[in-house]
C-alpha positions as CSV (number, residue, x, y, z in Angstrom):
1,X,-0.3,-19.0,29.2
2,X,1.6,-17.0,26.5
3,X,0.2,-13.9,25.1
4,X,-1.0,-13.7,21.4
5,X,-2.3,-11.7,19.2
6,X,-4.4,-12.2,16.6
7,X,-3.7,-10.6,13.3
8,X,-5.9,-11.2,10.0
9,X,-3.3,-11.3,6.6
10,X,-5.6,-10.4,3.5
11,X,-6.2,-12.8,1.2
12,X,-6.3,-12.2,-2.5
13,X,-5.0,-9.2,-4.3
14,X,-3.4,-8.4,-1.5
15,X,-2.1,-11.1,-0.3
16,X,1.7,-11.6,-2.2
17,X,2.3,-7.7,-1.5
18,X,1.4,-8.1,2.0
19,X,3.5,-11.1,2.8
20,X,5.9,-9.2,1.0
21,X,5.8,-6.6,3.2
22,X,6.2,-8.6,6.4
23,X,9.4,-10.5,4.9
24,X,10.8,-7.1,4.2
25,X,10.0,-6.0,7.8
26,X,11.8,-8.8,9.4
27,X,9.2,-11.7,9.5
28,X,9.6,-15.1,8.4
29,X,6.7,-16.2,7.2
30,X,5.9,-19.7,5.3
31,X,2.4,-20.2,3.9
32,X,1.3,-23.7,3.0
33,X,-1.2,-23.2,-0.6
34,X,-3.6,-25.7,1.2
35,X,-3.9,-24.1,4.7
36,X,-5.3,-20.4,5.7
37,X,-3.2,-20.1,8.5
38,X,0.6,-18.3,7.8
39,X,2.9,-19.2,10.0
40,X,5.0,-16.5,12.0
41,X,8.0,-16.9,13.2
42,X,7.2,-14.8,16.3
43,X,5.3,-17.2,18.3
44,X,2.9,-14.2,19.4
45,X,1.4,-13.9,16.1
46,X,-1.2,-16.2,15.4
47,X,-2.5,-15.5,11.6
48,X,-5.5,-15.8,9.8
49,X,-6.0,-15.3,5.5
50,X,-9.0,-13.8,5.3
51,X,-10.9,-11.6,2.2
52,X,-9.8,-7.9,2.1
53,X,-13.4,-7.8,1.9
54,X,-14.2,-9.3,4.9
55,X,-11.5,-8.4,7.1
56,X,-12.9,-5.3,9.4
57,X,-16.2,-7.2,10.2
58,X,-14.1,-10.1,11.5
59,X,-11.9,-6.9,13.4
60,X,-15.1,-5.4,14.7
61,X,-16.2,-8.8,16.4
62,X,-12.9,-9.5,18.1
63,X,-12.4,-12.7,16.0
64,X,-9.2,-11.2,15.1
65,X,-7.5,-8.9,17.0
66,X,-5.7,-6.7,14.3
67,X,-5.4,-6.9,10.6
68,X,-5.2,-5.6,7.0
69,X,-7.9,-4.4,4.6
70,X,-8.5,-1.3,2.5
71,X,-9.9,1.8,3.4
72,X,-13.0,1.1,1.0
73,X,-14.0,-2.5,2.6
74,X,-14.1,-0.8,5.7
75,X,-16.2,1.9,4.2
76,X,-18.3,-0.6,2.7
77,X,-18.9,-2.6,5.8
78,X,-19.5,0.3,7.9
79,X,-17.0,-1.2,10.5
80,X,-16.8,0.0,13.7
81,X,-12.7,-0.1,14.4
82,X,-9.8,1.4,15.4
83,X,-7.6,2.5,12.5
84,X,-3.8,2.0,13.6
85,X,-1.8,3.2,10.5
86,X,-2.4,3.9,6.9
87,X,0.3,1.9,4.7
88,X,0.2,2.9,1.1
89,X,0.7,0.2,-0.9
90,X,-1.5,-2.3,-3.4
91,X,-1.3,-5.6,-5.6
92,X,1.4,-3.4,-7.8
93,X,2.8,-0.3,-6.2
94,X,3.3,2.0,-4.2
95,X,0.0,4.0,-4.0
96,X,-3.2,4.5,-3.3
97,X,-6.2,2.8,-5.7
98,X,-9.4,4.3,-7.1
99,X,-12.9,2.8,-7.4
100,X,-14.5,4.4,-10.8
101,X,-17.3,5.1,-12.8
102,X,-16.6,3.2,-16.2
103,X,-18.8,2.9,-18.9
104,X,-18.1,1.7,-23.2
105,X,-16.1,3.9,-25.2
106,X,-19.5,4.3,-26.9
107,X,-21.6,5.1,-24.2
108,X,-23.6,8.2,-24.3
109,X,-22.7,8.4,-20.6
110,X,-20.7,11.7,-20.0
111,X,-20.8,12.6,-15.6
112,X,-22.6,10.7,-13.0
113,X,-25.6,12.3,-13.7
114,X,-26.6,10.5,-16.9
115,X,-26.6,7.6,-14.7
116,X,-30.1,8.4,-13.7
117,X,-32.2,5.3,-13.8
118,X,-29.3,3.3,-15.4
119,X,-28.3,-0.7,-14.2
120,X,-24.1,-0.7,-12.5
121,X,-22.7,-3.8,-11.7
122,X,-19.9,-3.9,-9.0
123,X,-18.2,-4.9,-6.1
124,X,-18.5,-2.2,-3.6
125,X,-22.6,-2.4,-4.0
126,X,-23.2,-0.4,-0.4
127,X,-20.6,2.3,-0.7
128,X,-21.8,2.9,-4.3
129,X,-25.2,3.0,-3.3
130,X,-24.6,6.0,-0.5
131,X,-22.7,7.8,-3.4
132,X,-25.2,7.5,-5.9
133,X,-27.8,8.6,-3.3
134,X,-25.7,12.0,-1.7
135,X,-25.6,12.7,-5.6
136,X,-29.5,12.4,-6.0
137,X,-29.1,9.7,-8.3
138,X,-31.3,6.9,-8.4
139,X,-30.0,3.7,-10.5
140,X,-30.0,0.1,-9.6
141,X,-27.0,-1.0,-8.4
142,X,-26.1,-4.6,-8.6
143,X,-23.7,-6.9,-6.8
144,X,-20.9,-8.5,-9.2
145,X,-19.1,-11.7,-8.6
146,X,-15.9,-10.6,-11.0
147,X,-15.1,-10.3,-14.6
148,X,-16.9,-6.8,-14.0
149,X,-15.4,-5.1,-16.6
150,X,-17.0,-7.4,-19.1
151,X,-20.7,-6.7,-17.9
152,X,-21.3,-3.3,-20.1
153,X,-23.2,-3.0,-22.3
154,X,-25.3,-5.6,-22.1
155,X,-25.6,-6.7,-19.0
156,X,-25.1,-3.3,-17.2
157,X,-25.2,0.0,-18.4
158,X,-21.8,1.3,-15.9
159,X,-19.4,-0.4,-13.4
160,X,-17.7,0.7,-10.3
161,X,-14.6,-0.7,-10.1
162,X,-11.5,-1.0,-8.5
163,X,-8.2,0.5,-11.1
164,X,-4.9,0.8,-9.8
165,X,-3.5,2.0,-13.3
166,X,-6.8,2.2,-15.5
167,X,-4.8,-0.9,-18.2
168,X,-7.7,-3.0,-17.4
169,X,-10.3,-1.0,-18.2
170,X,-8.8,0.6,-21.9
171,X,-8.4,-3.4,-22.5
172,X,-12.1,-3.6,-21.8
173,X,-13.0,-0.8,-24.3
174,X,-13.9,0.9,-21.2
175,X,-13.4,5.2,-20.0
176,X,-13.3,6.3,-16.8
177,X,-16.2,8.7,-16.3
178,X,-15.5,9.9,-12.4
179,X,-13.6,8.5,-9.3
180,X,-15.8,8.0,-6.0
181,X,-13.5,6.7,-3.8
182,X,-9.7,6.7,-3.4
183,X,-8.5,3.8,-1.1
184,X,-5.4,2.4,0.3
185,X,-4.7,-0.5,2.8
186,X,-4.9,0.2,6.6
187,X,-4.0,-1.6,9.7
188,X,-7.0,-1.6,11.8
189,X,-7.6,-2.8,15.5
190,X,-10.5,-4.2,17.2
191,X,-11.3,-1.0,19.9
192,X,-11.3,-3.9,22.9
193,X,-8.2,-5.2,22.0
194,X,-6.7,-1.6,21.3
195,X,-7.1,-1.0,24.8
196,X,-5.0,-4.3,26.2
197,X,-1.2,-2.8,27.1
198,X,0.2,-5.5,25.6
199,X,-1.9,-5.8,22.2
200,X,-1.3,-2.4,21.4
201,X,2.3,-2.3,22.3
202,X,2.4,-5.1,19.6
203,X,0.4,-3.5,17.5
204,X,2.3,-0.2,17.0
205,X,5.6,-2.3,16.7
206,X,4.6,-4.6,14.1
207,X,3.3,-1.2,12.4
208,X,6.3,0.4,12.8
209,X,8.3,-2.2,11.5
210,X,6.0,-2.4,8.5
211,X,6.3,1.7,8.1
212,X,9.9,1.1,7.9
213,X,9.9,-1.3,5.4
214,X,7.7,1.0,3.3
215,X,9.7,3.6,3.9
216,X,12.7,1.3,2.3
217,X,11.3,0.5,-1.0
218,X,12.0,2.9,-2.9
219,X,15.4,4.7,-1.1
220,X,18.8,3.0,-1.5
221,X,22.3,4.1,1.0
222,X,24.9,5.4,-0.8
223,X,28.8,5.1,0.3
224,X,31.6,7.1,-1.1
225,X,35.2,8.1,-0.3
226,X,36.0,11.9,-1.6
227,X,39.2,14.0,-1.2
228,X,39.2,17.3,0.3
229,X,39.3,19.2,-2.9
230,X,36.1,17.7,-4.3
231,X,34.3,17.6,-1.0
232,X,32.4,21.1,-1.9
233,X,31.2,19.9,-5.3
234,X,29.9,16.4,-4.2
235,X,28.2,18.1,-0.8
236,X,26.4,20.3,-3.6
237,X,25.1,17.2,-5.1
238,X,23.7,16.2,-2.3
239,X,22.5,19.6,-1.0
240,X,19.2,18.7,-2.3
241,X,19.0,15.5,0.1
242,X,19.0,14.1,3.4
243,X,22.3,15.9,4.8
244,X,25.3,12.8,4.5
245,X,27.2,11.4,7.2
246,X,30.7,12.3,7.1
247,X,33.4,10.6,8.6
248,X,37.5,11.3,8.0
249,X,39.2,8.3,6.6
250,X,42.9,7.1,8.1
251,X,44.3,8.4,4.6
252,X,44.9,12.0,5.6
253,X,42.5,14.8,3.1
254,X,40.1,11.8,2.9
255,X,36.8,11.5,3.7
256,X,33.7,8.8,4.1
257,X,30.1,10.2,2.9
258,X,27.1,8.3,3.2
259,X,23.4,9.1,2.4
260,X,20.0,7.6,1.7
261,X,18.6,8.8,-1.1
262,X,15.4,7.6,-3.4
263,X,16.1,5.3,-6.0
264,X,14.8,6.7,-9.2
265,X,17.9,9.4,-9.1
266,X,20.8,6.9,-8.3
267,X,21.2,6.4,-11.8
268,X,21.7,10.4,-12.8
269,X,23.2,11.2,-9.8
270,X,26.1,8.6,-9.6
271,X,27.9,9.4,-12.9
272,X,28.1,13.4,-11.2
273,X,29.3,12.4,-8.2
274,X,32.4,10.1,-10.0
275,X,33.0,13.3,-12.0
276,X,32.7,15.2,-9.0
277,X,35.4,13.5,-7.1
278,X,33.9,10.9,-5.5
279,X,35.4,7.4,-5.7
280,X,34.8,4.4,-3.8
281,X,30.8,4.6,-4.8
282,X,28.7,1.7,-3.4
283,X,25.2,1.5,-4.1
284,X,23.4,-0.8,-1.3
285,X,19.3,-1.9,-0.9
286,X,17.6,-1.3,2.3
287,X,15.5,-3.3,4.3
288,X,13.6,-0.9,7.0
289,X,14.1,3.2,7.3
290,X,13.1,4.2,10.9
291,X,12.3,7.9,11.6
């Protein structure tokens, strides 16, 4: 009987960027918009879509093996798990998210503790509860199905919710009043599985893979011939960065110099280099960076 492993893909926000992620690592992955199973092409993966918000209680149990969920639905579930890797990413970027304290433009509501006695609506009902409490505040704290941001000021007096880059919430006519949590995804592990050799040798290399192609968003390579007499002022370019490979070229006084460098300074750095000497410049994507 072949081995598998059991790995729980989050469904949702999540769900595009995680898929994403995989694709990027090296997986093939096809996803049918009736069916809650992905299929793998590595025929010891056997996956499951399941809620962000769900996902560690399903870990805990050992219905799943593995999977992917943020740091505040475990919080909120109180799950008992193995945390494998932190992997910061979200629906839109790069980074971690925040869970807030919003309230109207209008509101009267300055700091946490004016919410004394006050009605919130959100998501994260049990994790905003413990806050509220370790605060010595006591306000009802109600669970909302979505459209939160639309519930003050009639229906709730503040909202906790989830704000990658606070848009949604200056849509809403809605300030921020305090962050309570900050949150980004993690791989977690069911603690029995963790302990099977050959689940957690999967495990870390699915992870690594997935670090790798984390680490590859936002770098690009960069290949460039150079002649002797400019190689000083191109290596000063690129002083600041990873040191280059360097390799002599069959032209004599030639050399080959290639880097990895992050993306957002390709476009000011390029134009120097090309006025520096450098010729030959090739910009290239990358799909994995492996320490």
């Amino acid at each position: 009987m072949s081995k598998i492993l059991k790995l729980g893909v989050p469904k949702g926000s999540l769900q595009e960027s995680t898929l994403k992620l995989f694709r990027k690592a090296g997986y093939h992955i096809t996803v049918s918009s009736r069916s809650y199973y992905p299929s793998f092409d590595d025929p010891e993966i056997e996956a499951m879509l399941i809620r962000a918000q769900e996902m560690a209680r399903y870990v805990e149990d050992g219905i799943l093996d593995c999977g992917l969920t943020g740091k505040d639905w475990m919080l909120e579930q109180n799950a008992d798990v193995h945390e494998v890797a932190e992997l910061i990413y979200a629906k839109e970027g790069l980074r971690p998210v925040r869970w807030v304290i919003a309230v109207p433009n209008e509101s009267k509501i300055k700091s946490v503790r004016d919410l004394n006695g006050k009605r919130i609506a959100t998501e994260l009902v049990g994790f905003t509860k413990r806050y509220l409490k370790s605060k010595g505040i006591n306000a009802e704290v109600d669970f909302s199905w979505g459209a939160t941001e639309v519930k003050p000021p009639h229906l709730a007096d503040a909202i906790v919710e989830l704000t990658e880059t606070g848009t949604s919430l200056k849509a809403n006519n809605l300030r921020e009043v305090e962050t309570i949590l900050e949150s980004s995804t993690r791989f977690i592990a069911n603690k029995k599985a963790w302990k099977d050799k050959w689940k957690r040798q999967k495990m870390e290399n699915i992870v690594m893979l997935l670090r790798g192609a984390l680490a590859a968003e936002e770098k690009v390579g960069l290949k460039m011939n150079v002649p002797e007499k400019s190689f000083k002022r191109v290596m000063s370019l690129l002083s600041a960065m990873h040191s280059p490979t360097i390799s002599p070229l069959s032209d004599r006084g030639w050399y080959a110099l290639e880097v990895i460098i992050d993306e957002r300074v390709v476009r000011d750095i390029i134009p120097k280099l090309k006025m520096a000497g450098a010729t030959g410049i090739v910009e290239y994507p990358l799909s994995k960076v492996i320490p």
